[in-house]
Backbone as CSV, one residue per row, in Angstrom:
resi,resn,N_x,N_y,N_z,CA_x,CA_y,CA_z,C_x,C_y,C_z
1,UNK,77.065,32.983,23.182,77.126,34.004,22.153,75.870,33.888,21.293
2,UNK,75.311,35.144,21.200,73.622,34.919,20.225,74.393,35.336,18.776
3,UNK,73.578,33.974,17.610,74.122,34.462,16.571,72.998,34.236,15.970
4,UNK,73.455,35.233,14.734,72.138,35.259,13.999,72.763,35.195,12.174
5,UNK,72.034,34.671,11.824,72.026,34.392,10.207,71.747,35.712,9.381
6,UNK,72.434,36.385,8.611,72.834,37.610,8.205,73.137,37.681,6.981
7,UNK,72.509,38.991,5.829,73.068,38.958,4.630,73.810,40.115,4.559
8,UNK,75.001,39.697,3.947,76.475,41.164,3.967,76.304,41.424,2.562
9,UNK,76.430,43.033,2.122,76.215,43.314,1.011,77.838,43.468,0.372
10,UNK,77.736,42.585,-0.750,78.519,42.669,-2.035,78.244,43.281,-3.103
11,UNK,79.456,43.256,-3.948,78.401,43.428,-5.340,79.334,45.152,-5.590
12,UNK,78.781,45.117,-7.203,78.897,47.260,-6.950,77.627,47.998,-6.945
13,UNK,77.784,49.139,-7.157,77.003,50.234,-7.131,76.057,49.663,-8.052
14,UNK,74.472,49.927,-7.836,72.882,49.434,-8.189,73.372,47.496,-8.915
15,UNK,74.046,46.943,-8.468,74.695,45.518,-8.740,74.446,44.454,-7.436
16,UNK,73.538,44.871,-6.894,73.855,43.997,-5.461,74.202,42.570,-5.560
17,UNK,74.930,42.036,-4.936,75.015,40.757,-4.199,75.083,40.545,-2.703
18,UNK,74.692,39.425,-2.181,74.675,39.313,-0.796,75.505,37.690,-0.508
19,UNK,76.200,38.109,0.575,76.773,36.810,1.305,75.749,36.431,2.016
20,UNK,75.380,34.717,2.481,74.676,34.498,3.937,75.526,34.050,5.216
21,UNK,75.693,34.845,6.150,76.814,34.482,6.747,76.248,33.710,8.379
22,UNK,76.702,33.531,8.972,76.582,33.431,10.700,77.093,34.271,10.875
23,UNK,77.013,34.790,11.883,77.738,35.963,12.740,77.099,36.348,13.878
24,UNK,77.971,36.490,14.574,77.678,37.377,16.184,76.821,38.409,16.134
25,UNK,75.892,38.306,16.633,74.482,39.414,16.460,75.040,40.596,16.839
26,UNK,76.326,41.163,18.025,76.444,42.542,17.976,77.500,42.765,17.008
27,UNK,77.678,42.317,16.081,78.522,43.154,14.874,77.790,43.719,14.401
28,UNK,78.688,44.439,13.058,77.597,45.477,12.041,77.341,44.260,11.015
29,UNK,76.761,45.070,10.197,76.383,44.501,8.989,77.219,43.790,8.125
30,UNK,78.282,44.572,7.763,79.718,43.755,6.892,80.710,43.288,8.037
31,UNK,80.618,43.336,8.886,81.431,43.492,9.766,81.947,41.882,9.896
32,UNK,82.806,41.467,10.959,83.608,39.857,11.191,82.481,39.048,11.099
33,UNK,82.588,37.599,10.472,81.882,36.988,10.512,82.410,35.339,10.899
34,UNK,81.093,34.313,11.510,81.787,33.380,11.588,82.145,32.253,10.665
35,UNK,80.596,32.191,9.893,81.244,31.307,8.844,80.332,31.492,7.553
36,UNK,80.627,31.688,6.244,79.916,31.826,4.898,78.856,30.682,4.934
37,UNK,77.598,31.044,4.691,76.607,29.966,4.525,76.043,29.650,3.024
38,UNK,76.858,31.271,2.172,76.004,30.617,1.030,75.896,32.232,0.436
39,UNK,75.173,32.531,-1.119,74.963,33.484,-1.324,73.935,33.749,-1.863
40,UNK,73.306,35.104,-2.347,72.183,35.122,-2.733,72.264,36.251,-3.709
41,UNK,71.791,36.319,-5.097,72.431,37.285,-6.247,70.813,37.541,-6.537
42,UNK,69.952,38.500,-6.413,68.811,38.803,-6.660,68.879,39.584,-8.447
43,UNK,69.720,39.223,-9.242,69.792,40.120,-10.301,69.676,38.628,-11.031
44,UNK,70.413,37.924,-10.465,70.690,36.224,-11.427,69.458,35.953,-11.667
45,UNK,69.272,35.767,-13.451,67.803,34.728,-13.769,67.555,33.598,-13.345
46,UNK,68.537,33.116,-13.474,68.550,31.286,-12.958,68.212,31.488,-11.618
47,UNK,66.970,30.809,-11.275,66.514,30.697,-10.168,67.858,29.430,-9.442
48,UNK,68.107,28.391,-9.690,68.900,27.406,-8.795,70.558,28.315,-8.947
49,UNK,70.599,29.332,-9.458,71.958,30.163,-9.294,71.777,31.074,-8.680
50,UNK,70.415,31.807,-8.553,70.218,33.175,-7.346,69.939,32.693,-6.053
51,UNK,70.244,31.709,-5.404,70.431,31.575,-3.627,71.297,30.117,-4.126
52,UNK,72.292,30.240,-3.638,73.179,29.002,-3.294,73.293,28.911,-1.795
53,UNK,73.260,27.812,-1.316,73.393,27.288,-0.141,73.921,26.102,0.651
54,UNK,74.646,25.969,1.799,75.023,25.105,2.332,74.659,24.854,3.423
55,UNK,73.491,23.821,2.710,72.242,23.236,3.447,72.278,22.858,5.312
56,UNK,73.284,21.918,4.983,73.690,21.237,6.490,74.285,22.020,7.228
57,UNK,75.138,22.934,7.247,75.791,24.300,7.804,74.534,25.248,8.058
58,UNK,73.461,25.646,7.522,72.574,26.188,7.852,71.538,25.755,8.524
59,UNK,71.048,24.036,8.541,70.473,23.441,9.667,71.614,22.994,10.897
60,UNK,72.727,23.037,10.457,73.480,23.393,12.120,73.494,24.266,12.899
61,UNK,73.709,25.533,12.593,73.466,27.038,13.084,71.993,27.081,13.445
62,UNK,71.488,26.830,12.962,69.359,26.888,13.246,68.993,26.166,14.256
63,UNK,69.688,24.504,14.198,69.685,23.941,15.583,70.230,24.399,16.963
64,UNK,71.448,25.014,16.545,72.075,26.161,17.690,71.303,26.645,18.206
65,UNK,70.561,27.184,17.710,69.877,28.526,17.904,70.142,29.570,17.268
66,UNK,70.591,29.750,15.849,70.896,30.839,15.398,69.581,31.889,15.103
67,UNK,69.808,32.585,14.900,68.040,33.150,14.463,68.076,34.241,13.196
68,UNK,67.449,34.096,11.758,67.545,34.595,10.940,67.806,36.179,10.741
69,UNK,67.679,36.494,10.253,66.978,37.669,9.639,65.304,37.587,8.795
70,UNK,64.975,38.711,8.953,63.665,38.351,7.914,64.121,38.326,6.824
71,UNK,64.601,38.654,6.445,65.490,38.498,5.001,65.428,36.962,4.236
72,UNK,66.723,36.960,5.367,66.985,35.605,5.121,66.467,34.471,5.762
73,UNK,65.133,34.797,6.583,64.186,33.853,6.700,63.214,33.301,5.389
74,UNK,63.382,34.694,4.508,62.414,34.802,3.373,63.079,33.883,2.768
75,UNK,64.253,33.923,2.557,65.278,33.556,1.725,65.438,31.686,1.951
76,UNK,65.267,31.041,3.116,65.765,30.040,3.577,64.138,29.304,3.024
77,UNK,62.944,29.976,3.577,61.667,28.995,3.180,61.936,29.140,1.637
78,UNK,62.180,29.880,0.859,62.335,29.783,-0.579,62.850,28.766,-0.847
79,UNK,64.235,28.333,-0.165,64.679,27.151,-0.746,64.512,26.083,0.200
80,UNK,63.236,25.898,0.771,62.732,25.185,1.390,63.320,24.172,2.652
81,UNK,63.827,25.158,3.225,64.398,25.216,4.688,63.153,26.106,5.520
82,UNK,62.718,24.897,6.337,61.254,25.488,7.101,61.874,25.473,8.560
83,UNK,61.824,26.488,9.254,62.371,26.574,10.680,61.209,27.264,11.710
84,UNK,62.016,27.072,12.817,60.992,27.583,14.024,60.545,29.240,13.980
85,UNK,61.162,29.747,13.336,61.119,31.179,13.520,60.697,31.980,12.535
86,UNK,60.026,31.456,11.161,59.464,31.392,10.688,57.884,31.080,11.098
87,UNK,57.899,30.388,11.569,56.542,29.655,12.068,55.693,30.437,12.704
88,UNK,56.810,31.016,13.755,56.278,31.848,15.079,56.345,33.656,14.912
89,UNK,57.198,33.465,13.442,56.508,34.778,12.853,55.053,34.870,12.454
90,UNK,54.754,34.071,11.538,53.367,33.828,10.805,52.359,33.802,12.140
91,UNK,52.702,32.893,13.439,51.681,33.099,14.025,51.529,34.418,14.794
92,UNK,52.475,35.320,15.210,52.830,36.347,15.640,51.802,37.288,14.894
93,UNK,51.446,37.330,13.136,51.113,38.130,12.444,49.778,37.378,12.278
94,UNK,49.280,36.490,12.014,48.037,35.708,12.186,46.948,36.240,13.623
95,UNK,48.093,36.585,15.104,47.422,36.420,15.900,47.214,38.337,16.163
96,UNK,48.049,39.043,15.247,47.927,41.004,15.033,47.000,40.876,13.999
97,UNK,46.497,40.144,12.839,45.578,40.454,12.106,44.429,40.122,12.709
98,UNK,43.953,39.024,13.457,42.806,39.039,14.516,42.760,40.181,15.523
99,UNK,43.501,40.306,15.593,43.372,41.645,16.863,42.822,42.921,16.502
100,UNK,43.680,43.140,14.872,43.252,44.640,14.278,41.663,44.293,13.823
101,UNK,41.119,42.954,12.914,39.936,42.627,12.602,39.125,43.180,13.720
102,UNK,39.391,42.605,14.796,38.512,42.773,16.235,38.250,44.016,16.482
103,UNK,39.250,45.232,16.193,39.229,46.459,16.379,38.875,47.322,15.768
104,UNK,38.443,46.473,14.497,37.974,47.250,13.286,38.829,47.791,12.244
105,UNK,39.991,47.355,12.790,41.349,48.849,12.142,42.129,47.957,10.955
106,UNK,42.263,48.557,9.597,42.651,47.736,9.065,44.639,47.551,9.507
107,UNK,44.722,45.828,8.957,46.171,45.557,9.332,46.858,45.917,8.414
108,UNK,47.376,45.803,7.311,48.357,46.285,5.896,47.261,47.209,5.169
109,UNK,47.624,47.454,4.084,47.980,48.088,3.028,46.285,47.558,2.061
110,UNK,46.838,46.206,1.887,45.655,45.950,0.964,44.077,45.825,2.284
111,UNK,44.167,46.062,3.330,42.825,46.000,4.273,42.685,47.495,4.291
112,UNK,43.656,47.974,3.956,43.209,49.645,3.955,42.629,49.843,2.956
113,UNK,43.154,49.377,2.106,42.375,50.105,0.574,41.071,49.298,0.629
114,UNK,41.104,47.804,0.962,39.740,47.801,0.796,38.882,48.213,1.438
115,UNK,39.016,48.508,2.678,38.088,49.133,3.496,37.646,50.536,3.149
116,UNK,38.837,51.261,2.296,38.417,52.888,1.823,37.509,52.288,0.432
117,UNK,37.587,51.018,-0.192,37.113,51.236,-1.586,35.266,50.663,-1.135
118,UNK,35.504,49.993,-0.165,33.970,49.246,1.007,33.479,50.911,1.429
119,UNK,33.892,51.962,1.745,33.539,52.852,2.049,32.841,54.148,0.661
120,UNK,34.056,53.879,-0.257,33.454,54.895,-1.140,32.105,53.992,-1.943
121,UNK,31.840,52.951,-2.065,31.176,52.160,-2.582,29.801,52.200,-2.169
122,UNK,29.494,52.264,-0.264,28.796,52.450,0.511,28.410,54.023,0.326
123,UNK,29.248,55.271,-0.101,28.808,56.318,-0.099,28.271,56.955,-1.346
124,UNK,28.354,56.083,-2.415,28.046,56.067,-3.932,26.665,55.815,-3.657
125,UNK,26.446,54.661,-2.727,25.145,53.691,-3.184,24.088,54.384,-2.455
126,UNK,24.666,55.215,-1.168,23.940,56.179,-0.139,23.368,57.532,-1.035
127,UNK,24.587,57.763,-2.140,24.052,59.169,-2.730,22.873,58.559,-3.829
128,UNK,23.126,57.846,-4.493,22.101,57.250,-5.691,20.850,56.869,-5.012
129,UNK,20.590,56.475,-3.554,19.586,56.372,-2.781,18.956,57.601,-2.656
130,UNK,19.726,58.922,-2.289,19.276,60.016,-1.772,18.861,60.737,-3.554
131,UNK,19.822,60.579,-4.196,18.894,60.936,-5.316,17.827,60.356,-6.107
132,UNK,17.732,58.772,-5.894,16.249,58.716,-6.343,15.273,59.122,-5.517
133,UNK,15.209,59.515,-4.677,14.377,59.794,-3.087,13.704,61.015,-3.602
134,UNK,15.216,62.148,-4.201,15.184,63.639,-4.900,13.692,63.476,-5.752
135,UNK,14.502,62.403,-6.543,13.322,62.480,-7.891,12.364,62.054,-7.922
136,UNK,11.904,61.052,-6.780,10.385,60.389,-6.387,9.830,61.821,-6.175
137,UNK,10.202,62.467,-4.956,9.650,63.674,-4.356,8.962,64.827,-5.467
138,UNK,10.167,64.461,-6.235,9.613,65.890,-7.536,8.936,65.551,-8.184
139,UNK,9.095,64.211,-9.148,7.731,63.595,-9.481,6.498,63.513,-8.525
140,UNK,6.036,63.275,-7.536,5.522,63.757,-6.672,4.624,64.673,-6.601
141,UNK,5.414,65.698,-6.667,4.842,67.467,-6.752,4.321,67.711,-7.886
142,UNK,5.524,67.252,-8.959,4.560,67.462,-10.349,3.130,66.900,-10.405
143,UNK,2.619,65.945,-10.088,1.581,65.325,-10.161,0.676,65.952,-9.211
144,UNK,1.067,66.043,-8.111,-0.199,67.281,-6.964,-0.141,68.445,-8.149
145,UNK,0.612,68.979,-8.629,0.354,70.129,-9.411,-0.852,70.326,-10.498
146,UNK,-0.379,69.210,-11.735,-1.105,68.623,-12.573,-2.455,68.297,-12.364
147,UNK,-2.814,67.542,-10.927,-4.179,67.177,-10.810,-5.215,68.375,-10.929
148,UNK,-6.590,68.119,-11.158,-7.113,69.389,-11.387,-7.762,69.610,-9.971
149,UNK,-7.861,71.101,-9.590,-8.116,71.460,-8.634,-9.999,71.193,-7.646
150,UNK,-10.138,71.566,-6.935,-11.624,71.108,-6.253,-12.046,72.102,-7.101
151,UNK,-11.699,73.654,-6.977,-12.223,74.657,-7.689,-11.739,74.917,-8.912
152,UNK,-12.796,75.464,-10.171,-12.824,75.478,-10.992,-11.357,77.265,-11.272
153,UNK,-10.509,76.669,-11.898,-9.283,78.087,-12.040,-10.141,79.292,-12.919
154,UNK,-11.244,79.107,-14.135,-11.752,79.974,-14.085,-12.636,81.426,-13.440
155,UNK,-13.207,80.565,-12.111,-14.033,81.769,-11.408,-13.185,82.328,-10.795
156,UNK,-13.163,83.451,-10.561,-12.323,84.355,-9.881,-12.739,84.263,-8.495
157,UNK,-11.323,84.459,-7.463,-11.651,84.464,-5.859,-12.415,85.612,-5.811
158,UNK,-12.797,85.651,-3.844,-13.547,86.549,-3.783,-12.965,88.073,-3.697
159,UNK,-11.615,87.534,-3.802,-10.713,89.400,-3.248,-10.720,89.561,-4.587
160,UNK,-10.270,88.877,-5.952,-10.132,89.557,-7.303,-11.605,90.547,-7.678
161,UNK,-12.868,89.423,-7.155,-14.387,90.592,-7.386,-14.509,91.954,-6.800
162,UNK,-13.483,91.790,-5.510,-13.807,93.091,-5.099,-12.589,94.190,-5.402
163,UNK,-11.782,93.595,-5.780,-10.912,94.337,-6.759,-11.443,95.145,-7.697
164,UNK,-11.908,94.217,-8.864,-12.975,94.999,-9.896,-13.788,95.883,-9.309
165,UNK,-14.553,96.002,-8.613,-15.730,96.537,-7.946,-15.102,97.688,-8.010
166,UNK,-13.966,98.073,-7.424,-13.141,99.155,-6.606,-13.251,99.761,-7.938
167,UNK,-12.411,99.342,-8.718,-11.903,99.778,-10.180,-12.863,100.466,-10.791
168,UNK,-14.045,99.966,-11.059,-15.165,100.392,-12.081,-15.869,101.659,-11.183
């Protein structure tokens, strides 16, 4: 029989409490259970009153082979019950964050954002490049402008003389 370590919801309405139970992996959620391991009150301040546990009953079932929940895997390293399946989660997710690195692609949440904030950062520093580039260029021009010419701007070209000519 595969069993797995399970939290059943107690408690009332927005009040949760949770049982930690054993139980037969194809039940439901509240459903028969085999034996109470303990509880867990996520509202309780007292940290040594929000997970109670019965330690040796829960390294019996684990030696079985019981197999958590993530839940209550979270729940068990908290109160410092370190098991196999735990372990081989972390490396499971250790060995998908090398993979996505490799691929370029970010893995969670915070590799996304930094990679969008690595991106807008890169496209800030690209535009402030392209606009001093703007303003070298125009400074630039102003100065070909400014310089004084080979020819003197007073004498008139040769089409304005024959302009006059026409005229008079």
């Amino acid at each position: 029989m595969a069993v797995k370590l399970r939290l059943m919801r107690m408690g009332r309405r927005h009040r949760p409490f949770f049982r930690i139970n054993a139980v037969d992996a194809r039940t439901p959620r509240d459903g028969r259970i085999l034996e109470k391991l303990g509880h867990y009150d996520p509202i309780e301040k007292d940290p040594a009153k929000q997970v109670v546990l019965k330690r040796e009953r829960v390294e019996y079932w684990l030696n079985k082979g019981a197999v958590p929940s993530d839940t209550v895997s979270e729940i068990l390293l908290g109160a410092g019950l370190k098991h196999k399946y735990a372990e081989e989660k972390t490396a499971r997710r250790a060995k998908a964050r090398a993979l996505a690195r490799a691929k370029g692609k970010p893995f969670n949440k915070a590799d996304r954002i930094a990679a969008e904030k690595a991106a807008k950062q890169a496209e800030q520093k690209a535009k402030a490049e392209a606009e001093a580039a703007k303003a070298a260029e125009q400074k630039a021009k102003a100065q070909t402008k400014s310089e004084p010419k080979d020819e003197p701007e007073s004498a008139p070209s040769s089409g304005q003389q024959a302009d006059k000519g026409d005229a008079s």
